[in-house]
N, C-alpha and C positions, 0 to 999 in steps of 0.2 A: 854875372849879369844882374843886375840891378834891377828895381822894378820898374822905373821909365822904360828901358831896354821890353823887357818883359812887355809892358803895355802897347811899343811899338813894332813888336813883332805877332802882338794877339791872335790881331785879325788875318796875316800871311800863313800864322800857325792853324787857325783857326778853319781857314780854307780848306789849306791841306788835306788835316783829317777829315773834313767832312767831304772833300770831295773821294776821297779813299772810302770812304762811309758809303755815301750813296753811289758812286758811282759801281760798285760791286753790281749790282740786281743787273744794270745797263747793260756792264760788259757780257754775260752769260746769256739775257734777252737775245742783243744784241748779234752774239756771235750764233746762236740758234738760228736766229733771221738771218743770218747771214749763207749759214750754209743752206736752207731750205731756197731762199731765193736764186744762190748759185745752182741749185736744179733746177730753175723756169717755176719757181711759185713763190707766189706770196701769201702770208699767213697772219691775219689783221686779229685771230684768234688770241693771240699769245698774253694779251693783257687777262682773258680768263684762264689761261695757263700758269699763268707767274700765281694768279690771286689763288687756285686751287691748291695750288704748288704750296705753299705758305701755309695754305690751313693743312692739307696731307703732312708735314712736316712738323707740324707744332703739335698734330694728334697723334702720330705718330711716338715722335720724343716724349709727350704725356703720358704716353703708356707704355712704354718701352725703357724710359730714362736715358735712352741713347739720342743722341742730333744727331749723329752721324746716322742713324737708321733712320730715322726722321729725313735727310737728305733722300737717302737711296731711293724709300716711298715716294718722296715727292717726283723725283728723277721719273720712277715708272709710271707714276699717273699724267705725269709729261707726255711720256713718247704714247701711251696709249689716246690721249688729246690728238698730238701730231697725229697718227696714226690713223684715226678717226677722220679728221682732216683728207688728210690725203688719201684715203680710200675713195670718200665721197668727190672728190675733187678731178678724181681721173675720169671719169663719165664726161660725155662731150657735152660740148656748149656749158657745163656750171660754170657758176662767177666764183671764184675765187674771194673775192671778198663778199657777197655775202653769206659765202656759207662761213668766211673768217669771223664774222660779226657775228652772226647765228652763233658759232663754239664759242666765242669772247661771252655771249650772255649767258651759255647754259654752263661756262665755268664759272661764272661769275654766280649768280643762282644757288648752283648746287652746293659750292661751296659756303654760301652763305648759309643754305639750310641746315647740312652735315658739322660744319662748325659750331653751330650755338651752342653744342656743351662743352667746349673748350675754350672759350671766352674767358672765363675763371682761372681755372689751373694754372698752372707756372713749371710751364716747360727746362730741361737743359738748355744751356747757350752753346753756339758753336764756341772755338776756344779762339785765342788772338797771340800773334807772338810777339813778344814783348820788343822789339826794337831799340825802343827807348832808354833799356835798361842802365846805362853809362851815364843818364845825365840824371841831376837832382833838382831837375825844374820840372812843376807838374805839365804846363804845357808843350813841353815837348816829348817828354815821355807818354802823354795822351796821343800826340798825334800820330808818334810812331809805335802805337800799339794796332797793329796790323791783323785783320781776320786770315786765317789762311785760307779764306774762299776766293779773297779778293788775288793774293798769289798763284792758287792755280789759275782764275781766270785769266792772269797774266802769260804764265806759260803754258793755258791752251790758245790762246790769240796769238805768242808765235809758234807754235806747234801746225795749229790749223794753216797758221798763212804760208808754212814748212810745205805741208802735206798736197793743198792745193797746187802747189807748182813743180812737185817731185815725185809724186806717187800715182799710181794707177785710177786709183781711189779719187784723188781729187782731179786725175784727166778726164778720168767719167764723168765726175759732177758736173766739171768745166762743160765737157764736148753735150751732156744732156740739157743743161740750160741755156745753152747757145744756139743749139737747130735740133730740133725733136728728128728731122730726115736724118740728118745725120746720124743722129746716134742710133736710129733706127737699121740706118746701112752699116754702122759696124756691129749688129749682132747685141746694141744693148738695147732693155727694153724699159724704155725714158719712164713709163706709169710703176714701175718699180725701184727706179730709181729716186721719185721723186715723194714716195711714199716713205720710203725707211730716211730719207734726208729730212720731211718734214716731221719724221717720229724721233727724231736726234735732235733737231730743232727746239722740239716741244719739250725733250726731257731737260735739256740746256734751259730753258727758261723756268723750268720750272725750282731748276738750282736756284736761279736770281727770287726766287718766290722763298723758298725755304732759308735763303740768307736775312730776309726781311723779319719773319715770324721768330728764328732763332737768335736772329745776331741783333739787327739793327732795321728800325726801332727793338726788335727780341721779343714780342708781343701777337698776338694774334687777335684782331678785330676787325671789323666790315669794311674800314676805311685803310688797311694797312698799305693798299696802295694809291698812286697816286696819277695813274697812267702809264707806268712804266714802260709797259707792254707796248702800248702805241706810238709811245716817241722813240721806240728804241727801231720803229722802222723807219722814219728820218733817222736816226742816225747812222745805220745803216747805209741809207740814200747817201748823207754827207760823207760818210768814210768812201765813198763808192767800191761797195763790197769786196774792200779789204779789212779783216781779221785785226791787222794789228793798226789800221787807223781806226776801227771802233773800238779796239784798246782806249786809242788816245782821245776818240770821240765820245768817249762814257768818263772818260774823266774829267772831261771838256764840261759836259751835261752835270755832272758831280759838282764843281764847283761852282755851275750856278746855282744848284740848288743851295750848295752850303754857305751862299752870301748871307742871308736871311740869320739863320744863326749864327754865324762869325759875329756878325754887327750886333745881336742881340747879348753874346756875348762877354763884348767888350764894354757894355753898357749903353746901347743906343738903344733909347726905349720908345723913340717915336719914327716912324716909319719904315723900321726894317722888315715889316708884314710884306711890304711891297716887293722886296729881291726875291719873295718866295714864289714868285711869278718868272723868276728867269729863265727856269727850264723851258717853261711853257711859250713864252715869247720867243727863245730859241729856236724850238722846233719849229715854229709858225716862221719864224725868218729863213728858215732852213728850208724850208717846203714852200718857201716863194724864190728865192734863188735858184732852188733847182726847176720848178718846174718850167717848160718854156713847149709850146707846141711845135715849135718845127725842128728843135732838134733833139736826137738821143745824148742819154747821157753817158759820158766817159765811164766804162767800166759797168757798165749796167747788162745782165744776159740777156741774149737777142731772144730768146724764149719767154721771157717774161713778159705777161698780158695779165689782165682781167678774164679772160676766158679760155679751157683750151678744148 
């Protein structure tokens, strides 16, 4: 392949990787929100979960020299957020979202304060597997250098969407986020149900947090996210809480973001600033097509409110 070739394939190549890049945090947010909302809740928390997550994880790794331990940490200060979350949340009449927002700033907060001495240091990277290894062009053995956070996220998104329609496990989640009576007249009890799904939730997110701090960008500082958290409940809404369309909806989200750099890339030095907006424009597109007052949406649990 030639370098015309090369140049006309940049920017295709270019996507790619980066939407494998950033679409990693999505899919894990994503699949969290997924399962907490299939028990009748929603958790607007999860963008100070992911940000927590990330700094637990890069303090961790700093002081241990393990990411993988560095993940685990992040994992448990996840579900203890969820957990948090849904303790307070089963009391009647709370909203739901604002106690989601109240957790999003006190993770957001705290992690900023506990973080400041690990702004410096230089943590382990998670590892990447090399895909690419056959070819001897740097651009596509970049692309196809793959994190394997991004792989399990893959096969837990058809694992879960497995589990949801074959297992005990996901009949309950099902039957508790669809009619609280109901699942009350078979003998399950929905306020404990909806507690340990939004403490799975949170620990899930908090993976997409600790992939950000150790892999990509790999760095830990106050801006390391970007909203993650909160677009990953549209997209949630757009997959209509199926597991492996927010698979394909976080990578959807991935390459918008990775237009920005593709184009910077390839050498386009004037206005590629502006595709760094297409996440953000997505969502907002995404959370006007769905929303509509008179009717529900396909695939949405009949339990899910603002209040319960």
């Amino acid at each position: 392949m030639d370098d015309t070739a090369i140049g006309l394939w940049g920017v295709p190549l270019a996507i790619f990787a980066g939407a494998i890049r950033v679409s990693t945090p999505f899919i894990f947010v994503s699949l969290g929100e997924t399962i907490t909302e299939r028990s009748g809740r929603i958790n607007l928390g999860l963008e100070g979960t992911l940000v927590f997550g990330a700094m637990t994880a890069y303090a961790i790794a700093v002081l241990s020299g393990s990411a993988w331990l560095g993940v685990l940490a992040a994992m448990a200060t996840g579900a203890v957020f969820g957990a948090v979350h849904g303790w307070i949340c089963k009391w009647p009449k709370v909203n739901d979202i604002a106690i989601g927002i109240a957790m999003m700033q006190f993770g957001l907060g705290l992690a900023f304060f506990l973080g400041k001495p690990f702004i410096q240091p230089v943590a382990p990277h998670l590892p990447a597997i090399p895909f690419g290894f056959w070819s001897s062009l740097p651009p596509v053995e970049a692309a196809l250098n793959i994190n394997i956070l991004f792989i399990l996220g893959a096969v837990l998104a058809v694992g879960l969407w497995w589990a949801l329609k074959n297992t005990r496990i996901g009949l309950v989640l099902r039957v508790v986020g669809d009619s609280t009576d109901a699942a009350r007249a078979m003998g399950i009890n929905p306020d404990r149900v909806r507690l340990l799904a939004t403490a799975v939730g949170g620990s899930l997110a908090a993976i997409g947090g600790a992939y950000l701090s150790l892999y990509y960008p790999g760095s830990w500082n106050e801006r390391i996210s970007s909203g993650q958290g909160l677009m990953a409940v549209a997209l949630v809404i757009f997959a209509r809480w199926n597991p492996i369309g927010c698979f394909v909806a976080a990578l959807l989200f991935g390459g918008a973001g990775a237009l920005g750099p593709a184009l910077q890339s390839v050498g386009v030095t004037q206005g590629y600033y502006l595709f760094y907006a297409a996440p953000y424009v997505l969502t907002l597109v995404i959370m006007i097509i769905t929303s509509s007052p008179t009717r529900a949406l396909a695939g949405a649990p009949g339990a899910l409110s603002l209040t319960k």
